[in-house]
N, C-alpha and C positions, 0 to 999 in steps of 0.2 A: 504494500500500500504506500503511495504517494502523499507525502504533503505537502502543501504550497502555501505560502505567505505570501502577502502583496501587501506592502509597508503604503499609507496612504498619510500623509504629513498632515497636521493637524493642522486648524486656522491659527493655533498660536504661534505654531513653528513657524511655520508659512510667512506668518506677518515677520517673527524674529529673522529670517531671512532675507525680508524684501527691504527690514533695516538698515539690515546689513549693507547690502548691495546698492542702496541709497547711499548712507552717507558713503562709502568709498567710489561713488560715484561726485558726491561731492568736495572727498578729497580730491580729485582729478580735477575737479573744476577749477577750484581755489589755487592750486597748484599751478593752472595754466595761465591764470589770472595775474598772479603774482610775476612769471615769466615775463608776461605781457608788458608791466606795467614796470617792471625796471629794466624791459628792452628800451621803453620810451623814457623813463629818466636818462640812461645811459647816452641815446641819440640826441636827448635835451642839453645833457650836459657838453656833449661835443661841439655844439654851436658855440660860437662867441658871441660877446656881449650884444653886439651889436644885430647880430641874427636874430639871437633871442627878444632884443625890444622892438623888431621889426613884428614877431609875433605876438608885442603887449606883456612878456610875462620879464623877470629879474631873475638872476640866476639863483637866488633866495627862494623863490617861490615855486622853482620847478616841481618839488613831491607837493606841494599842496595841488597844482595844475593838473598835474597826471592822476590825484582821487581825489578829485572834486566830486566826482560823484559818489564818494563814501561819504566825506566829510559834510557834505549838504544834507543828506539823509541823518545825520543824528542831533 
């Protein structure tokens, strides 16, 4: 005689996984974010002064410039 089990994951497992796979999806985000945003400090910083106030901004204010949109939101 044969027996057979077929494991069917609970809705609580189910949801503990779909957490999982969320936030380490949201590791990746934040992650690429971050890449992003001191690619463009780094090209900011490379300009001279003079580049830079052609664009409005001081070389002082470049990180505030590149998350303005964090820094407005809080």
């Amino acid at each position: 005689m044969t027996d057979i089990t077929t494991f069917h994951p609970s809705g609580a497992l189910r949801a503990r996984f779909s957490r999982l796979f969320a936030s380490i999806g949201e590791g990746f985000v934040a992650y690429a974010d971050r890449r992003s945003r001191r690619s463009q400090i780094e090209e900011l910083n490379a300009l001279s002064d003079g580049e830079l106030a052609a664009r409005g901004i001081s070389r002082d204010q470049i990180v505030a410039h590149v998350f303005r949109d964090r820094l407005l939101s809080l």
